[in-house]
C-alpha positions in Angstrom: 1.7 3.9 -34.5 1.3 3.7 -30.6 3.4 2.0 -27.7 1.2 1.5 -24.9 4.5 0.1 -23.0 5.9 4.4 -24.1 2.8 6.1 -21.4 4.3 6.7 -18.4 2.1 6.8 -15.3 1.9 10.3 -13.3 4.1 10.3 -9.9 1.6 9.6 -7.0 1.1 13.0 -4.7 3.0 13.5 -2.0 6.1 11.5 -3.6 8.9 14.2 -2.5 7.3 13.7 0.7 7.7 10.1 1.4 11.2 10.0 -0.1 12.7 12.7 2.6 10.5 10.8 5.2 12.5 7.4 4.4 15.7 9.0 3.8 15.1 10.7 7.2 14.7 7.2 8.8 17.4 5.7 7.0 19.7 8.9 8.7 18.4 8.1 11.9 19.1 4.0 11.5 22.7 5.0 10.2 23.0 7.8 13.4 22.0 4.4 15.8 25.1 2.3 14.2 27.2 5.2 14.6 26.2 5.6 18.4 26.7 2.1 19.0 30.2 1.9 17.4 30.9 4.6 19.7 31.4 7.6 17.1 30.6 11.4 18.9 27.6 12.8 18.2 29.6 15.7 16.0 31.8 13.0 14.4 28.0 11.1 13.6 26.8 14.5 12.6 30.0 15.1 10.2 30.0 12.2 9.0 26.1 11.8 7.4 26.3 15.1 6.5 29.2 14.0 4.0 26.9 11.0 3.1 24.4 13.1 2.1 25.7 15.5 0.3 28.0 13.0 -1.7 24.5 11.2 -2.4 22.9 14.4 -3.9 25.2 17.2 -4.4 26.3 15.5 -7.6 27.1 19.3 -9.4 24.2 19.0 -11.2 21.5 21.6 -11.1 18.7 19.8 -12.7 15.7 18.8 -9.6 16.2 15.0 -9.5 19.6 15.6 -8.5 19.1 18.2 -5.8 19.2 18.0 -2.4 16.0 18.1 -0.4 15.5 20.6 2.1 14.6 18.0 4.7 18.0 16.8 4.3 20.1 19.5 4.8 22.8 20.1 7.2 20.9 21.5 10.2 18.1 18.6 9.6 20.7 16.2 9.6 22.3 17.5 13.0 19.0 17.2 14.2 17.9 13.8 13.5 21.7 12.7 15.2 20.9 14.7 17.9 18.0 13.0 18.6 19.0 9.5 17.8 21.4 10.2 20.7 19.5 11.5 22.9 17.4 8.0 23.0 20.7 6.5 23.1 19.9 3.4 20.9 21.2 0.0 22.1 
């Protein structure tokens, strides 16, 4: 007997993609806030970086759970460091 509601669909191409490109946009938003409560740009920096990795590093080794490599620790300084630089108001 078949379940034609049990076929998954494949993921669409260029999924990992688009999900570090948003989550880098959502860093970048959260850096803005940060800036304009008046946070340093190393207290900003520290303080997504925790984000992140509590989001991700969950201990678990298996993909889903990893953390992308657009989202590590010197990307994350990075997208701060730019957020500042534009200053956001």
């Amino acid at each position: 007997m078949s379940f034609p509601w049990l076929a998954c669909t494949p993921p669409r191409e260029g999924g990992a993609d688009r999900r570090a490109k948003v989550a880098a946009a959502e860093l970048a938003s959260r850096a803005g806030v940060l800036y304009r409560l008046g946070f340093s740009e190393a207290a900003a920096t520290q303080r997504l970086t925790a984000t992140v990795a509590w989001e991700y590093d969950l201990g678990r080794a298996s993909a889903p759970y990893r953390r992308p490599d657009a989202l590590s620790d010197t990307a994350i300084a990075k997208i701060v460091a730019d957020t500042f630089a534009r200053r956001p108001g």
